[in-house]
C-alpha positions as CSV (number, residue, x, y, z in Angstrom):
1,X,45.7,15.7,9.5
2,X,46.2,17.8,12.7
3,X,45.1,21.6,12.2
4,X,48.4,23.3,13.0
5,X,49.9,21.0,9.9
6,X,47.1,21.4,7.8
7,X,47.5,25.5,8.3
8,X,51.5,25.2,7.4
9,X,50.9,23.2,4.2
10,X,48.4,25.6,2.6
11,X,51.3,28.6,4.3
12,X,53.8,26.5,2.0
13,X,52.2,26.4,-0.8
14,X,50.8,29.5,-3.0
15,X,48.2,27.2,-4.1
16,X,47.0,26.3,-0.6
17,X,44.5,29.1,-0.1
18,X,42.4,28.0,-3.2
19,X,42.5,24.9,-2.3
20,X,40.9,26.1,1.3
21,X,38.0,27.8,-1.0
22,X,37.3,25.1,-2.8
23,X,36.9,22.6,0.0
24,X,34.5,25.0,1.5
25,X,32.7,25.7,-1.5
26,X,32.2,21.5,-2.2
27,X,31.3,21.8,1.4
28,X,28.1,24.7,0.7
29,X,27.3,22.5,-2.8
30,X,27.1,19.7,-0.8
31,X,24.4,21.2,1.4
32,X,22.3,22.9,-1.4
33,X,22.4,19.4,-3.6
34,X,19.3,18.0,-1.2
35,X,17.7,21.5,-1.1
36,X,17.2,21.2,-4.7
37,X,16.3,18.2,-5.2
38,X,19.7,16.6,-7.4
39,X,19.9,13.2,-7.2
40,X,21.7,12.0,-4.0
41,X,24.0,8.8,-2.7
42,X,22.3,5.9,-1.7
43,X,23.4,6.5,2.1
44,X,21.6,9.7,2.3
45,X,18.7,8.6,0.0
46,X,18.3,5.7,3.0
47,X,17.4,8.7,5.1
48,X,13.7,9.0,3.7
49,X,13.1,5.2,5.2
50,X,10.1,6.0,7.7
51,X,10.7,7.3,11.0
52,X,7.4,7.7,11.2
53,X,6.5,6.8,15.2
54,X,6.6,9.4,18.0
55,X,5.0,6.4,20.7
56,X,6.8,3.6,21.8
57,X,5.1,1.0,23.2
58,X,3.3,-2.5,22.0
59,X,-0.7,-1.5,22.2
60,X,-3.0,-3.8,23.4
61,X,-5.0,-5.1,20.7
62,X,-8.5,-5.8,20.9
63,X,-10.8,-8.8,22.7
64,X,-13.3,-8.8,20.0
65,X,-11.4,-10.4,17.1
66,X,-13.3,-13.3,16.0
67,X,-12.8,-16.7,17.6
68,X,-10.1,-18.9,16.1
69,X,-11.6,-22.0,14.5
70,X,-10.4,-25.5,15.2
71,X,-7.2,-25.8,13.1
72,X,-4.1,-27.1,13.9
73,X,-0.7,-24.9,13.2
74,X,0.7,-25.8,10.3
75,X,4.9,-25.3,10.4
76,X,6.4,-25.1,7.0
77,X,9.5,-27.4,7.5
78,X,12.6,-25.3,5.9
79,X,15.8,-24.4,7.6
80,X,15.7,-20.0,7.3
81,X,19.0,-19.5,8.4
82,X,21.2,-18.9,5.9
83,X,25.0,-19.5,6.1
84,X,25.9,-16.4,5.5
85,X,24.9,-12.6,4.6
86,X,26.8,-9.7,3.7
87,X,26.4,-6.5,5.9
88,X,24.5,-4.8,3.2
89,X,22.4,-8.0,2.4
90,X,18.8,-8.9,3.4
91,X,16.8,-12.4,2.9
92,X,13.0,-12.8,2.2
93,X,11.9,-16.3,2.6
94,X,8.4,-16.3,1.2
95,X,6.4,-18.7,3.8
96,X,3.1,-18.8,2.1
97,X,0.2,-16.7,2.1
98,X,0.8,-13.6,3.7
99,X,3.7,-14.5,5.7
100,X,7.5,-13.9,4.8
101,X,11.1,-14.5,7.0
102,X,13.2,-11.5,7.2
103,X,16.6,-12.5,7.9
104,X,19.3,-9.5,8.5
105,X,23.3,-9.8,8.1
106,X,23.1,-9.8,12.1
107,X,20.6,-12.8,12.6
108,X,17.5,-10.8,13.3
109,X,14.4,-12.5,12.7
110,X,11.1,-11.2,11.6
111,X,8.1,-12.9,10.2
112,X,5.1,-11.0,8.6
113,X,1.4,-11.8,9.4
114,X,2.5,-14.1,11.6
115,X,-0.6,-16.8,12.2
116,X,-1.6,-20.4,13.3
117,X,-1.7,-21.9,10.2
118,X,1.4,-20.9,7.8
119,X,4.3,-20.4,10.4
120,X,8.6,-20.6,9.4
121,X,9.8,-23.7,11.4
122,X,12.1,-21.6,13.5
123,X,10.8,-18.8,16.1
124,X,11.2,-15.2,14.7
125,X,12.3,-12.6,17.4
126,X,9.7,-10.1,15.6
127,X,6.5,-11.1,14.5
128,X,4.2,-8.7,12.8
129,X,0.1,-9.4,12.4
130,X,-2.8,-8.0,10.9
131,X,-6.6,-8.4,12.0
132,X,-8.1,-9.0,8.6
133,X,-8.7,-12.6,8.9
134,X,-7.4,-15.4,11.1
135,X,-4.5,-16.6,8.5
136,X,-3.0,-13.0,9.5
137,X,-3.0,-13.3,13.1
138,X,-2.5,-15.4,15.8
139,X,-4.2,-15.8,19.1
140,X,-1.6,-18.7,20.3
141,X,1.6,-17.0,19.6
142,X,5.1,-18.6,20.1
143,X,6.1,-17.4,23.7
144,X,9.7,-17.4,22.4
145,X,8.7,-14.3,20.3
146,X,10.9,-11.4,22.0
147,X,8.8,-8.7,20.0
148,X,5.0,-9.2,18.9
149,X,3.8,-6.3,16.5
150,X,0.1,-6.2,16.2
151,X,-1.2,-4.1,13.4
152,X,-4.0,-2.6,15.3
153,X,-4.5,0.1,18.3
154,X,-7.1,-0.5,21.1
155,X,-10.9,0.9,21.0
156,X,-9.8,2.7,17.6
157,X,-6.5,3.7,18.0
158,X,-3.8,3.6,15.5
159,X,-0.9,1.2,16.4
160,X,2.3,2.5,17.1
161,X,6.0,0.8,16.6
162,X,9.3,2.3,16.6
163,X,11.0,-0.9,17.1
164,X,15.2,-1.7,16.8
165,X,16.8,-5.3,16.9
166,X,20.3,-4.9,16.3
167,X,20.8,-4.2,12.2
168,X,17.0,-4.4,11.9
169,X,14.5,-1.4,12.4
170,X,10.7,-1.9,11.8
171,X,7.8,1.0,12.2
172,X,4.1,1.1,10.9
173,X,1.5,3.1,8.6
174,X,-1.9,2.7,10.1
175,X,-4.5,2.3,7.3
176,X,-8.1,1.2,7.3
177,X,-9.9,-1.8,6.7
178,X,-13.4,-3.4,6.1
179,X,-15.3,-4.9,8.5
180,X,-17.8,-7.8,8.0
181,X,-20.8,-5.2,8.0
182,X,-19.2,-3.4,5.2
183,X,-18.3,-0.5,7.4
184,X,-14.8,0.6,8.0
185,X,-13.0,0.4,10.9
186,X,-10.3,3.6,10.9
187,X,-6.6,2.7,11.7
188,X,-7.8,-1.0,12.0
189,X,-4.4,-2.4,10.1
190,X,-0.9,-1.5,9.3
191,X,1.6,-1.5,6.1
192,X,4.8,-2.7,7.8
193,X,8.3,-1.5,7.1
194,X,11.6,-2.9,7.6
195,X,14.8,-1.7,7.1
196,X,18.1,-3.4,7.4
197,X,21.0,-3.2,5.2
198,X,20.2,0.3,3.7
199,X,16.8,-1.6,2.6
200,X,13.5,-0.3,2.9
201,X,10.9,-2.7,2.8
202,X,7.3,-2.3,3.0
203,X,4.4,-5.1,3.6
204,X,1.7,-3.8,3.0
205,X,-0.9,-6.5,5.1
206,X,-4.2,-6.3,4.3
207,X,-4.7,-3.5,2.4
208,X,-7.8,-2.3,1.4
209,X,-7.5,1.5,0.5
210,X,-5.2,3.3,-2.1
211,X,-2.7,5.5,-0.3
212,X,-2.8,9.2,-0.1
213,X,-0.3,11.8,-0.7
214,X,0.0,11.8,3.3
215,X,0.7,8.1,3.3
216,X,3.4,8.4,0.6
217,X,5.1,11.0,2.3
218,X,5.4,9.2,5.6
219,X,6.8,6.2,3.6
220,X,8.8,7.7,1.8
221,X,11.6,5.6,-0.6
222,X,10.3,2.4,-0.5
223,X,13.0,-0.7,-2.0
224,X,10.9,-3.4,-1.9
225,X,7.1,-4.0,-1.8
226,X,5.7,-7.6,-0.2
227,X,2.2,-6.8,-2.0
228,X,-1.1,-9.3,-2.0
229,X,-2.4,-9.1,-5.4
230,X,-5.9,-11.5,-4.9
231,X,-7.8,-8.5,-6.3
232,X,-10.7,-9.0,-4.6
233,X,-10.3,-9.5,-0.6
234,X,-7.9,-6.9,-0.1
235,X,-7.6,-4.6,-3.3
236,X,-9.1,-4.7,-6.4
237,X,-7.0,-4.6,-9.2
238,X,-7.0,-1.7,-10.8
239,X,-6.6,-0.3,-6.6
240,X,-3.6,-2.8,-6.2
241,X,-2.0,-1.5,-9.6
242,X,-2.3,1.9,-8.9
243,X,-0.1,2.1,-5.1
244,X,2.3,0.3,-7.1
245,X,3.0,2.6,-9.5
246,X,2.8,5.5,-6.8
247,X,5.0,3.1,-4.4
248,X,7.9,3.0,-7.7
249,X,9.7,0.6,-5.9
250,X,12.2,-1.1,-7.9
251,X,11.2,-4.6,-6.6
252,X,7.3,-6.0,-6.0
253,X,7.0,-9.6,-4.8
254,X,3.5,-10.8,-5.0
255,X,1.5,-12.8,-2.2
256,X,-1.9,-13.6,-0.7
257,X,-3.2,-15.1,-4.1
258,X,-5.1,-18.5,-3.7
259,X,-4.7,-20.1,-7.2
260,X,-2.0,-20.0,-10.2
261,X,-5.3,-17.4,-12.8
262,X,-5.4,-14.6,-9.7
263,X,-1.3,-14.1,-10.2
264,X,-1.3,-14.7,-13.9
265,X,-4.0,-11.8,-14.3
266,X,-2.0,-9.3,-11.8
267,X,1.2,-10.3,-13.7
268,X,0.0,-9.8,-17.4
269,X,-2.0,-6.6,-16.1
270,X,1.7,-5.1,-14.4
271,X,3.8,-6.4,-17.2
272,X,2.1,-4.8,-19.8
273,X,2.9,-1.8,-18.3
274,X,6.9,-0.5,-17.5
275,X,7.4,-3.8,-15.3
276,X,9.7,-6.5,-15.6
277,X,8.4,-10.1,-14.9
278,X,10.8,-12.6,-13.2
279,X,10.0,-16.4,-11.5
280,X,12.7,-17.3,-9.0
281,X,13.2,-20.9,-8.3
282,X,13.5,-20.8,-4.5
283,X,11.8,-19.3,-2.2
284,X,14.7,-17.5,-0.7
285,X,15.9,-14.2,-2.2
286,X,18.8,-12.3,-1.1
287,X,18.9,-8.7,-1.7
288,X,21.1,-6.0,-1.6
289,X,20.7,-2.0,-2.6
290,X,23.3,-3.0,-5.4
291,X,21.2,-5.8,-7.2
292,X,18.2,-4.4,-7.0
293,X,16.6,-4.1,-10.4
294,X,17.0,-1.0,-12.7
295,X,13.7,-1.4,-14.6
296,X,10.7,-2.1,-11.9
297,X,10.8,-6.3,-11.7
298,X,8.0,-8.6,-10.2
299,X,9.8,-11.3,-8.7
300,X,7.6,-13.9,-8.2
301,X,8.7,-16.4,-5.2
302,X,7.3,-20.0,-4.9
303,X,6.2,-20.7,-0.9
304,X,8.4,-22.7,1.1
C-alpha cells in the first residue's frame, strides 16, 4: 500500500491510530525477542550457521604429507544425481569411509574427504580433504574439481574457506590433530560446514580433540552432524559422545568405522542415552529443516 493511502485509511477510521501503535509495538517486540533469548523462526535461527572466515583464498597445503602408496582409485559406481530436490531440500549420499556427496536443490556438488581410494563416480565441483591419513586426501585430484578445500594451512597455519556455489555455502573450523610422533600439530585439520537449504551441516574429519566453548560458538546451530565414531583413531568414545551431546544436533550420521562391533558399541552407548536409533535402507537421504527429527536420531546409512 502506497503511504499517502495508508495515512487516509487510518484518517478514516477512529480505529486507525491504534492500529499504527500496535504495528510499531510488534515492530519493537520483534526486535527485543532475539535480545532475550525467546525462541525464534527457523529463517532467523539459520542465521547462527558459521560465517566464521575473514580470508578468502585456497592455502597451499603442505609438501610433507606422506607419500601415497601404490593403490589404484577405487570409483564407487552409483548415479548421485537425483531427479529432483525441493528448494529447501539437501541429499547426503554416504560414499564409504569418510567420504559423503552433497547434492543441493541447485545441482552443487560437494564430496567430503575426498581421496584415491573411495571416490562418487561423478566429479564434485567442491571437494573437501583432511591430512589425517591417505584415505582422507588425495594427491591425484580430479582436474575437473572447480573448488579443492584442503583442511590444512601452510607451515602451521590454520586453513581458511569462505566459499559460495550457487545455493551451497561451505566454511571451516581449524582443529588439531596427532601426528605420528604423538605430538600435535595445531590447526593441522578442519570440521567442515555446509549449508544449503536453510541446513547446516557439519563434518567433522578427523577429529581428535573435544571442542571448546570457542569452537561451539563459531559453529553455532548445527542440523546435521557427518561424525566418525571408530573410537580409537580419531576420538575415543567417551570424547566422540561428549561433542555430540554439546553439538545437540537433531541428526548424527555415523562414518569412518571399519567393522559392523565399532558402530554397534557407539550406537548402544548413544542410544542408551536421549538418542533415537534408525537404519536407512539406501544410502541416499534427503533432508529438509521440516523432517528433521524432533528427538536427537542416529541415522545410520549403508555406503554406496
Amino acid at each position: 500500500m502506497a503511504r499517502g493511502a495508508a495515512l487516509a485509511d487510518h484518517a478514516a477510521s477512529p480505529n486507525g491510530m491504534g492500529r499504527d501503535r500496535m504495528k510499531r509495538l510488534a515492530a519493537v517486540l520483534a526486535l527485543l525477542v532475539p535480545a532475550f533469548g525467546l525462541p525464534a523462526p527457523a529463517s532467523a535461527a539459520a542465521d547462527r550457521c558459521p560465517k566464521l572466515v575473514a580470508q578468502r583464498g585456497l592455502p597451499v597445503w603442505p609438501a610433507r604429507l606422506p607419500p601415497l602408496p601404490a593403490r589404484a582409485a577405487r570409483a564407487i559406481p552409483a548415479d548421485f544425481r537425483l531427479a529432483a530436490l525441493q528448494p529447501d531440500q539437501v541429499s547426503l549420499t554416504f560414499v564409504g569411509h569418510s567420504t559423503f556427496l552433497i547434492e543441493t536443490a541447485g545441482g552443487v556438488t560437494a564430496a567430503t574427504d575426498y581421496n584415491d581410494y573411495v571416490r562418487p563416480q561423478g566429479v564434485p565441483q567442491v571437494a573437501t580433504m583432511n591430512r589425517a591419513h591417505s584415505t582422507h586426501y588425495s594427491l591425484a585430484p580430479d582436474p575437473g574439481i572447480a573448488h579443492l578445500l584442503p583442511g590444512w594451512g601452510e607451515a602451521g597455519a590454520p586453513a581458511r574457506h569462505d566459499l559460495e556455489v550457487g545455493d551451497l555455502w561451505v566454511g571451516n573450523l581449524p582443529t588439531n590433530i596427532r601426528d605420528h610422533q604423538e605430538g600435535t600439530l595445531v590447526n593441522g585439520n578442519s570440521i567442515f560446514i555446509f549449508r544449503a537449504a536453510d541446513l547446516c551441516i557439519a563434518h567433522l574429519g578427523h577429529l581428535h580433540h573435544t571442542l571448546t566453548d570457542d569452537d561451539l560458538a563459531v559453529l553455532g546451530r548445527i542440523d546435521i552432524v557427518l561424525a566418525p565414531v571408530d573410537g580409537s583413531y580419531t576420538l575415543d568414545l567417551d570424547g566422540m559422545v561428549e561433542v555430540l551431546k554439546r553439538l545437540e544436533a537433531p541428526l548424527v550420521i555415523p562414518m569412518h568405522y571399519f567393522n559392523r562391533t565399532t558402530l554397534e558399541r557407539f550406537l548402544a552407548r548413544l542410544g542408551s542415552s536421549r538418542y533415537a536409533v534408525e537404519r536407512a535402507d539406501s544410502p541416499t537421504l534427503v533432508v529438509s529443516r521440516a523432517t528433521l527429527p524432533a528427538r536427537p536420531t542416529v541415522t545410520v546409512l549403508p555406503e554406496r
